[in-house]
C-alpha positions as CSV (number, residue, x, y, z in Angstrom):
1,X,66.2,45.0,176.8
2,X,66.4,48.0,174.5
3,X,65.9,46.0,170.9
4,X,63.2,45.4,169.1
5,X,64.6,42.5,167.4
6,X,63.3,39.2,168.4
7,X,66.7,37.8,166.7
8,X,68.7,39.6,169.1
9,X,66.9,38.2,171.7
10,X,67.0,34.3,170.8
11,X,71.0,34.8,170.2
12,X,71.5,36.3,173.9
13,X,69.7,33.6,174.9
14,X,71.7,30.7,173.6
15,X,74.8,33.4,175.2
16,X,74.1,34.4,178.5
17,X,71.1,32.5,181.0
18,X,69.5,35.2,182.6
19,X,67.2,38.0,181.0
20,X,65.2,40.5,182.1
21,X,62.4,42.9,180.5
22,X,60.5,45.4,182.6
23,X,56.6,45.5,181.5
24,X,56.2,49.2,180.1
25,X,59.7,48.5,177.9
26,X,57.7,49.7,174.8
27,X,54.2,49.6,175.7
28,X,54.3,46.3,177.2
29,X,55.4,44.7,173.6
30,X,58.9,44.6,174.9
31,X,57.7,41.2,177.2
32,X,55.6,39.7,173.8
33,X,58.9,39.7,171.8
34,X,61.0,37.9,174.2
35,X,57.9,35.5,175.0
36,X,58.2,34.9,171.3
37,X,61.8,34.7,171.5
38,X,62.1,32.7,174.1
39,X,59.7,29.5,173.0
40,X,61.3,26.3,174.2
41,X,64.1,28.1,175.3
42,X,62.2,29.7,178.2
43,X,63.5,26.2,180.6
44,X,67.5,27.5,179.9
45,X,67.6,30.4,181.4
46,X,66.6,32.7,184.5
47,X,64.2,34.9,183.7
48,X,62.8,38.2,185.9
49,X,60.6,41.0,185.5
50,X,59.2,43.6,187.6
51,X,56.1,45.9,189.1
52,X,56.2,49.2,189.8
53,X,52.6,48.6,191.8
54,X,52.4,50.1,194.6
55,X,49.3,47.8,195.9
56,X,49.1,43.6,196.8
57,X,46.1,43.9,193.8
58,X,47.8,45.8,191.8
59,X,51.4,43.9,191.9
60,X,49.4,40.6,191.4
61,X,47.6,41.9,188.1
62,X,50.9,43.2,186.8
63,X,52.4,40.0,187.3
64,X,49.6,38.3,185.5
65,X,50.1,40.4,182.8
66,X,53.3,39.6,182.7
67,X,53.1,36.3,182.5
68,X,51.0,36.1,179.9
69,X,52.8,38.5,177.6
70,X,55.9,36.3,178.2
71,X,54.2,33.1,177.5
72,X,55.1,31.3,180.4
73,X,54.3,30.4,183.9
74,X,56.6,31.6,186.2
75,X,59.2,34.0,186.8
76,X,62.2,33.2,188.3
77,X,63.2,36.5,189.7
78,X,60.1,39.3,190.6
79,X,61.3,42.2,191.6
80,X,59.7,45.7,193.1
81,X,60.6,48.2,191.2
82,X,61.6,51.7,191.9
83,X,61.4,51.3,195.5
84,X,64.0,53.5,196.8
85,X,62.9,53.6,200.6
86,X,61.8,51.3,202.9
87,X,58.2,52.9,203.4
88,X,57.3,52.6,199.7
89,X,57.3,48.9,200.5
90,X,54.3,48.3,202.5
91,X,53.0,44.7,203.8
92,X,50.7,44.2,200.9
93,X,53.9,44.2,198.6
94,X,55.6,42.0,200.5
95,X,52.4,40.0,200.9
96,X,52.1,40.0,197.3
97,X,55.3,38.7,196.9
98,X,54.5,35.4,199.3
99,X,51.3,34.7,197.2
100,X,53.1,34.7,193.8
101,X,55.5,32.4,195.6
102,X,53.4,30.0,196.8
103,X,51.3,30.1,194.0
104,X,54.5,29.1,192.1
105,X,54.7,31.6,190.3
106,X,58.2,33.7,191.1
107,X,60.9,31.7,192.9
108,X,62.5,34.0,194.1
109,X,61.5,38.4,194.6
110,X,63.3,41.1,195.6
């Protein structure tokens, strides 16, 4: 997710069935542009993003965020990011994780 080209975007798309866009790619406009690209696409593929929160309130807003600047209302995939040891993922994450689940909004997080 390193173009700026909402082209690019639609054409990997109708390629591949997953993408993925982390939400500071470019100041956050990173997740717009593939909302954008996405349209009624967004049903055809698996689609993931990420927090780098380190708090349940914190994660949750993030994913909001997310979901919003990606037009849609779920993520398939929700992933913790740059959580390189067990103790950086406290119960609140996980906890955060089983609300967004339930909620319906990630099926799956990691």
């Amino acid at each position: 997710m390193i173009t700026s080209d909402a082209a690019v975007i639609s054409q990997a798309v109708d390629q591949a069935s997953t993408t993925s866009t982390p939400p500071k790619l470019s100041g956050g406009n990173n997740e717009r542009m593939v909302g954008a690209a996405l349209g009624a696409k967004r049903k055809n593929i698996i689609l993931s993003s990420k927090t780098e929160a380190n708090s349940k309130s914190g994660a949750l807003e993030q994913l909001e965020t997310s979901l919003q600047m990606l037009g849609t209302d779920y993520l398939d995939i929700w992933y913790l990011h740059a959580k390189d040891k067990p103790a950086q993922i406290g119960d609140d994450l996980m906890e955060a994780q089983q609300i967004a689940r339930k909620q319906g909004k990630s099926a799956f997080s990691a």
